[in-house]
N, C-alpha and C positions, 0 to 999 in steps of 0.2 A: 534296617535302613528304610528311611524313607525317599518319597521321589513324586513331585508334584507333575501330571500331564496336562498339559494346555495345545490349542492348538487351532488353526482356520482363524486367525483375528479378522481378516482381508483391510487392513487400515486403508480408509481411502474408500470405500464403498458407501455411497448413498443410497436411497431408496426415492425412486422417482423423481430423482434431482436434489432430492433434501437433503441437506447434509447434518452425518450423523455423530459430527466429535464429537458435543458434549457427554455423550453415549460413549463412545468410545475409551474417553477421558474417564468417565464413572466405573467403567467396567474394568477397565485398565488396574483403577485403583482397587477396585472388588477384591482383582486375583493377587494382588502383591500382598492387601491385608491378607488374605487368607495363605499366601507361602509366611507371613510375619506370623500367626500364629501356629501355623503346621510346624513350621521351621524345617523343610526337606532336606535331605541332602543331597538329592540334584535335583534341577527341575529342565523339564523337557518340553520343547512347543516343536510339535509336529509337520511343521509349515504352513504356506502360507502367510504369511506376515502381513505383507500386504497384498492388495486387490489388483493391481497393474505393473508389469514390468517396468513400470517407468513410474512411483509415484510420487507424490508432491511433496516438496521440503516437508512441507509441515507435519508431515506422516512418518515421515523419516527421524524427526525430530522426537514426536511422540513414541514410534515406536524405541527407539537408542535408551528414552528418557527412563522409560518404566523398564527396559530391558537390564541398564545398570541397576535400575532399583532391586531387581530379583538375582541379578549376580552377583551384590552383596549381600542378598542373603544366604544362596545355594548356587553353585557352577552350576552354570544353564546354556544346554545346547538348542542351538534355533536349527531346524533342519530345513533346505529349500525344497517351497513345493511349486505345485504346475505353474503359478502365479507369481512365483519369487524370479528375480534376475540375478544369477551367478553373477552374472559382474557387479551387481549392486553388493552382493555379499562379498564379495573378495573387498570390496571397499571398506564397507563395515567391521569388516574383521582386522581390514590394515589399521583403520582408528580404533581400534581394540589395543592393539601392541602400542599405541602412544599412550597408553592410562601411564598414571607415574607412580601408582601402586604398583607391589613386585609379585603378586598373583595377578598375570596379565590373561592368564588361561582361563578364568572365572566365567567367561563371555565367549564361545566361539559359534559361530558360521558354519553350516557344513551345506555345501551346495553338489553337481553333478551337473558338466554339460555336457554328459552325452557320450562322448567319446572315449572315453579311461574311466575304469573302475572306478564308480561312485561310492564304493561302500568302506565302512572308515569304523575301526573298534576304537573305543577310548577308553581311559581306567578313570575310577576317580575315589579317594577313601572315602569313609563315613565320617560323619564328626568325630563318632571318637576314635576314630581308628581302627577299630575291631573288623569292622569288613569293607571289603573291596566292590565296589559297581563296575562292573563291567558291561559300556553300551555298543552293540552294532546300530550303527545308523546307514539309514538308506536313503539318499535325498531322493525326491520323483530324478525318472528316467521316462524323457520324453519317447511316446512311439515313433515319433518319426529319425529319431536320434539313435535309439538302441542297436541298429542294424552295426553300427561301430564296435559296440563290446562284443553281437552275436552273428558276425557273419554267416556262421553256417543254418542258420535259424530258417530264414529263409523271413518270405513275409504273409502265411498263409497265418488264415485264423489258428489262436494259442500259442504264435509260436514270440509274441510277447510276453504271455504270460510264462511260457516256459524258459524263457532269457532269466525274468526275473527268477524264479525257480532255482535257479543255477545261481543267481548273485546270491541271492538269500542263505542258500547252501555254503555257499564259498565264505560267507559272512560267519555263517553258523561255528564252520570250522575254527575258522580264526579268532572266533571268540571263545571257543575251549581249549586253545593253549595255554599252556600252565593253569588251566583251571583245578581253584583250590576247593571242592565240595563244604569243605568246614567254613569259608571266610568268604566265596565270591557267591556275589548274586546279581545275575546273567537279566539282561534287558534286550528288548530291541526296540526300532524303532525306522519307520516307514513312511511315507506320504503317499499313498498308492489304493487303489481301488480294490477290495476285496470282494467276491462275489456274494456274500449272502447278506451284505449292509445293504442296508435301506436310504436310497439319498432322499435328504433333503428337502432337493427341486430348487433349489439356488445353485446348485455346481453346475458346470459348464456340460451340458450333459451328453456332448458327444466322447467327455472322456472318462463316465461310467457307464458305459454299456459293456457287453458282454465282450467284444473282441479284447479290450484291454482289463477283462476283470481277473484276477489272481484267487488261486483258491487259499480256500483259508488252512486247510489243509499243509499248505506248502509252507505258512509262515512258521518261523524257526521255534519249538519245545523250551521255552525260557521263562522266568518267571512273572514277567508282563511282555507286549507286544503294545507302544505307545504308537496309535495309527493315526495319517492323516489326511483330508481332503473331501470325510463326508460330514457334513455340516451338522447332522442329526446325530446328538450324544448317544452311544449303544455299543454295547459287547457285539462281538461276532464269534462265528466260528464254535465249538462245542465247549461241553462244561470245563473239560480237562484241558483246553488253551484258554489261558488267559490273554485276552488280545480286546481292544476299546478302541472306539475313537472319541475322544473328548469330546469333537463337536466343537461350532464356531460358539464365541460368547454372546452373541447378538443374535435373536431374528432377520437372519436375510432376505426375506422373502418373505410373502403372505401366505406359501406351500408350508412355511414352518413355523406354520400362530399357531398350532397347538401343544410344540418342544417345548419341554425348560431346558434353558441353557444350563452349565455344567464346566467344573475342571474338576480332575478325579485325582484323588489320592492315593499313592501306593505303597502300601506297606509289607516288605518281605524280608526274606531272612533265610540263611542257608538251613536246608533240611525241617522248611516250615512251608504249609498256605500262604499264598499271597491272600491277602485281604488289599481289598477294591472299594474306595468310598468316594462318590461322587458329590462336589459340594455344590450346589446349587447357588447358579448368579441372578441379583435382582437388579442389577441397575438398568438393563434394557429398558427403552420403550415396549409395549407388548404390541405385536401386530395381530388384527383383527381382522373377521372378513362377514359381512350384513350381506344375507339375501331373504328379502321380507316385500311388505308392504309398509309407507309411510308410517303408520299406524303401529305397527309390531315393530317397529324403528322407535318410535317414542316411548313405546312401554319399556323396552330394554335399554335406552339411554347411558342409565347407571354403570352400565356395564362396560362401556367402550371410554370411561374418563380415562384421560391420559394416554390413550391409544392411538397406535396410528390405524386409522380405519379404510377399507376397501366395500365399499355400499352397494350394492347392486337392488334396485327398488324396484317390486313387483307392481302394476299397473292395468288394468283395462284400456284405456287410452294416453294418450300421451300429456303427460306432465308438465307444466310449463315452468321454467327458469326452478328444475327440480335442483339441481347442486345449492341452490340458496336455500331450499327448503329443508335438506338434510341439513345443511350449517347452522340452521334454527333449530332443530331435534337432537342437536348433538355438541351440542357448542364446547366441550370440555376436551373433545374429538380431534387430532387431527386427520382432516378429510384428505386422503393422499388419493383416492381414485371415486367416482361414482357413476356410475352407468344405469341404464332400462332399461328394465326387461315387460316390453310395454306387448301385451297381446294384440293390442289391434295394427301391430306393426312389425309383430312379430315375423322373421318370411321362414317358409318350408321349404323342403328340398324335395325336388321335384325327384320322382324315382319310378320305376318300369310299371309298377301299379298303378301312377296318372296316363300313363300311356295305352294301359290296355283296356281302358276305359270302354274305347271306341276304335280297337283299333292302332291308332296312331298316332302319337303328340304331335298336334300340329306347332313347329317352334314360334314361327312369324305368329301366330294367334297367341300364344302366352307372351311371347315378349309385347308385341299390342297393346295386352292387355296391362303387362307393367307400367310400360310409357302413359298409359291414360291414367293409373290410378297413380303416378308421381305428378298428376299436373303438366306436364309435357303440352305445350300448344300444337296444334293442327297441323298446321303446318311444317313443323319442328318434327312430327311423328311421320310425319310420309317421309320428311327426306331420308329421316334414320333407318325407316323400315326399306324403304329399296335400298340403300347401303346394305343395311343386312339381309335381305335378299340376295343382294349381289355375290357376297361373300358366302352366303349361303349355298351357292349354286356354282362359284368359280371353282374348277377342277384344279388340285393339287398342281402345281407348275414347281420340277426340279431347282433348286437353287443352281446359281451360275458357278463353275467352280472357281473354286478359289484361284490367289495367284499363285499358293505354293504349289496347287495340287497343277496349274497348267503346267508350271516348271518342270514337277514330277514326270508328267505325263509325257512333256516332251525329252527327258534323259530316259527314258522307259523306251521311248519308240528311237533313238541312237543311242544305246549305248555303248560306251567308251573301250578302246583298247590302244596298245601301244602302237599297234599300225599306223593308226587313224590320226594317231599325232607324230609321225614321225619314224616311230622304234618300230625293232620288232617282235610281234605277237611270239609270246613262250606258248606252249600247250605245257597241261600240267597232267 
């Protein structure tokens, strides 16, 4: 059997405002030719779909559009990740059951809000019948949600990773019933952070650090693990689990000009190696990143046609109407950011060493000294410096409390008993 993994498209993401369909549209069509000539027998996108819980028709459109195109190739499940809207899926999956073809299951949705068991096995035959696929899917389970499937967990560090732990398992189980060793072959399939992947630097990255990262260890003994949410294509985990994350199909970020993007092919088969082939996508823009001098900017030219470029121009003094100048050097370029990095205006951070100079940084004299060399007028610079003087020298004054806290304070000093309104006081 075979089984195409895709996965992180984020439709609806720009880079610095630009917007990136025809990119989108290009790549789109990259991974459908390539399920037309792999010809799978499922294909899997790991979540994510799109960039925002809310996005635009027109993303909605594109994504539906290329998604039947892969359903008639291969049954293809879309699993919801940190970025997808369970209620947008439940929609999407309702206008799935309108097709008026009679395999209306070709196309499904699997999302998870939170509250009830997210994890969901499905079967599905090979072409030709001979074997069975059997996938555990696990849509993302948000940290702030999970506390509903794991009440007794609690909410100290691991004790998300150890929820999922338990779903994973629970997954694991219920995808070895009736399993047949001669004819199934066992998948999974996740959107979730695993601890020894490398993001990115496009994810959201308060939801890969450590308190919500999952060991790799703990993902379920199957003959792939299709993962998703970090945007850099790469195995994880040791030689003997086979576990990947696809990876988004576009450069998101200028953290990730130096990935080729990627969807990976998988080939297994009861009582054999998986084999693992990643196909590389060309239709990106490539994002690039310049930190030189003007000069070492022109000799490399060549280099950045067609790119989206991030400039940063090295300098002795400052540059005049420098963004025109790089648009001259690079004109095949497009220029999404440019900055200086100009020495003579360079500023340092003052630190315990400027102070022990002499003693003791005088602050009113280095600020002074700012205000004159910004051009500051005279008189503009005394009013500032006795302001900061003043503040310099006013002693910490308590904030007023608040109005809830005078509330407090005044049920604090009577508090309440049945007496006091009437009844009478029980001792207990």
């Amino acid at each position: 059997m075979k089984a195409l993994h895709t996965s992180d498209w984020h439709l609806g993401r720009t880079l610095q405002r630009r917007s990136r369909d025809e990119e989108f549209d290009a790549v789109l069509a990259e991974i459908t030719a390539i399920a037309e000539s792999v010809q799978p027998d499922l294909i899997v996108h790991s979540g994510d779909l799109f960039d925002t819980y809310r996005p635009a028709h027109k993303d909605i459109l594109r994504a539906m559009r290329c998604l039947d195109g892969l359903a008639r190739i291969a049954p293809t499940v879309v699993l919801g990740g940190n970025h997808d809207s369970p209620e947008l899926f439940d929609l999407l999956g309702y206008v799935c059951t309108l097709r008026p073809d009679a395999d209306q299951a070709r196309l499904r949705f699997m999302h998870s809000r939170g509250d009830t068991d997210p994890g969901t096995v499905l079967d599905f035959d090979s072409r030709d019948g001979s074997e069975r696929i059997r996938l555990a899917a696990l849509p993302y389970v948000h940290p702030n949600r999970y506390l509903h499937l794991f009440p007794g967990f609690g909410t100290t560090e691991g004790a998300y990773a150890a929820g999922l732990r338990e779903l994973q398992a629970g997954l694991l189980t219920r995808l070895r019933e009736g399993y047949d060793p001669d004819r199934d072959v066992l998948l999974f399939t996740a959107h979730q952070y695993v601890a020894s992947a490398v993001p990115g630097q496009s994810e959201r990255m308060w939801e890969v650090r450590e308190p919500y990262a999952t060991d790799a260890d703990a993902l379920p003994q199957v003959a792939y693990c299709a993962l998703g949410h970090i945007h850099k294509p790469q195995p994880v985990g040791s030689g003997r689990l086979l576990a990947r994350y696809a990876g988004s199909p576009l450069q998101m970020d200028f953290g990730e000009s130096e990935e080729t993007k990627s969807v990976t092919v998988v080939d297994a088969s009861p009582g054999r190696r998986t084999l693992i082939t990643p196909h590389t996508l060309h239709s990106g823009r490539r994002l690039a990143r310049f930190h030189g001098t003007l000069e070492e900017l022109e000799a490399d030219a060549d280099q950045y046609r067609g790119a989206y470029l991030k400039a940063v121009i090295r300098s002795d003094e400052p540059l005049p109407q420098l963004g025109d100048k790089v648009a001259e050097l690079v004109p095949e370029a497009v220029l999404v950011a440019v900055e200086e990095d100009c020495a003579a205006t360079r500023a340092s951070i003052l630190t315990g060493a400027d102070a022990a100079k002499d003693g003791q940084l005088d602050v009113t004299a280095v600020f002074s000294a700012y205000l004159s060399e910004t051009g500051t007028p005279g008189q503009s610079v005394d009013e500032v410096l006795t302001a900061f003087a003043d503040l310099l020298n006013a002693p910490d004054a308590a904030l007023p409390p608040s109005p809830a806290e005078q509330l407090l304070t005044e049920v604090l000093a009577t508090p309440w008993t049945s007496a006091a309104c009437g009844g009478t006081e029980t001792a207990s």
